[in-house]
Every structure is written in structure tokens, then in C-alpha cells.
C-alpha positions as CSV (number, residue, x, y, z in Angstrom):
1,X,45.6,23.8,42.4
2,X,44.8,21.1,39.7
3,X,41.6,19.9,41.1
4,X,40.8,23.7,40.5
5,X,40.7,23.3,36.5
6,X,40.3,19.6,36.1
7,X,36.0,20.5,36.6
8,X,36.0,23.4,34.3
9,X,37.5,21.6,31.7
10,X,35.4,18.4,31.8
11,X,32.6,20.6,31.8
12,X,33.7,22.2,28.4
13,X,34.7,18.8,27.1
14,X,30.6,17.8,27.6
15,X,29.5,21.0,26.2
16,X,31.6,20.1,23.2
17,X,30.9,16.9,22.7
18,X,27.4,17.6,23.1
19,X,27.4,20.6,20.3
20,X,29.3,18.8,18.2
21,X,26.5,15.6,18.5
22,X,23.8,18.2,17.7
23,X,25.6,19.3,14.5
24,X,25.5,15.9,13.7
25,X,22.5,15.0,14.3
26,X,21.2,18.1,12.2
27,X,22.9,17.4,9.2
28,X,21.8,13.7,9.3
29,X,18.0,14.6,9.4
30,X,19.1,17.8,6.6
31,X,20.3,14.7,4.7
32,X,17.3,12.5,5.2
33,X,14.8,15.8,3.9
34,X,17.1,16.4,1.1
35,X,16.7,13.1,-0.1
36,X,13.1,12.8,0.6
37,X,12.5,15.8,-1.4
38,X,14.8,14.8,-4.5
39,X,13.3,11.4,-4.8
40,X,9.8,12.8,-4.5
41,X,11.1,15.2,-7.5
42,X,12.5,12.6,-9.4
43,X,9.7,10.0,-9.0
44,X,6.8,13.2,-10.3
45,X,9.1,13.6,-13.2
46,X,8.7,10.0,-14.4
47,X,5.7,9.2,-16.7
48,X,4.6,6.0,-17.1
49,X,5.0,4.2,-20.5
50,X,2.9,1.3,-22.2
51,X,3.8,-0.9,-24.7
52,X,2.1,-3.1,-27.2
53,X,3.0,-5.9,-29.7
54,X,5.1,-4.6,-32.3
55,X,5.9,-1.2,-31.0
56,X,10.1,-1.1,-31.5
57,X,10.5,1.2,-28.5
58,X,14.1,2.8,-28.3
59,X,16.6,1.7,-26.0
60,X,19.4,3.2,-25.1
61,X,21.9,-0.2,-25.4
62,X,22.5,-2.2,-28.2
63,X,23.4,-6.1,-27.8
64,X,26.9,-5.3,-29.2
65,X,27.9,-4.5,-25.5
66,X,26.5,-7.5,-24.3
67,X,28.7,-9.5,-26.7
């Protein structure tokens, strides 16, 4: 009578496992595009800046911290 259900279950057990590994494996590559995208979105929003000799260009520390 218990070799009846041992199969059954085992075969659920895999089904599980396996769903639950597919999940996973979706939200890791969701995770990967998210971040793809947001850095892509953050690095277009960047502008490049030159400087020359005797520009004071503003920075956000002061040397106070540093002390």
C-alpha cells in the first residue's frame, strides 16, 4: 500500500522543484533586463563636461569633511 503513493509523490516533488527553478530563473534574467535598461537610462542621461584652466567648477564637498 505505500509503494502505491511513494511514485506519485516523488513525481510532484520534481514537478515542484522544477516550477519553482523556473520562477527563479525568470526573475534572475527579469533582474538582469531591469538593470540593463536602468543603466542604459542612467548612462543617456549623463552629459559630458570639460574643463579648462581657471574654471572654479562646483563641487558638491568641501575640504572641511576631509579634515
Amino acid at each position: 500500500m505505500d509503494s502505491e503513493w511513494v511514485t506519485p509523490i516523488l513525481l510532484v516533488t520534481k514537478k515542484i522543484e522544477i516550477t519553482l527553478e523556473e520562477i527563479q530563473n525568470d526573475a534572475y534574467e527579469n533582474a538582469r533586463i531591469y538593470k540593463e535598461k536602468t543603466k542604459s537610462l542612467h548612462d543617456r542621461m549623463l552629459t559630458r563636461k570639460e574643463f579648462h584652466v581657471g574654471d572654479n567648477p562646483f563641487l558638491s564637498f568641501t575640504f572641511e569633511t576631509f579634515s
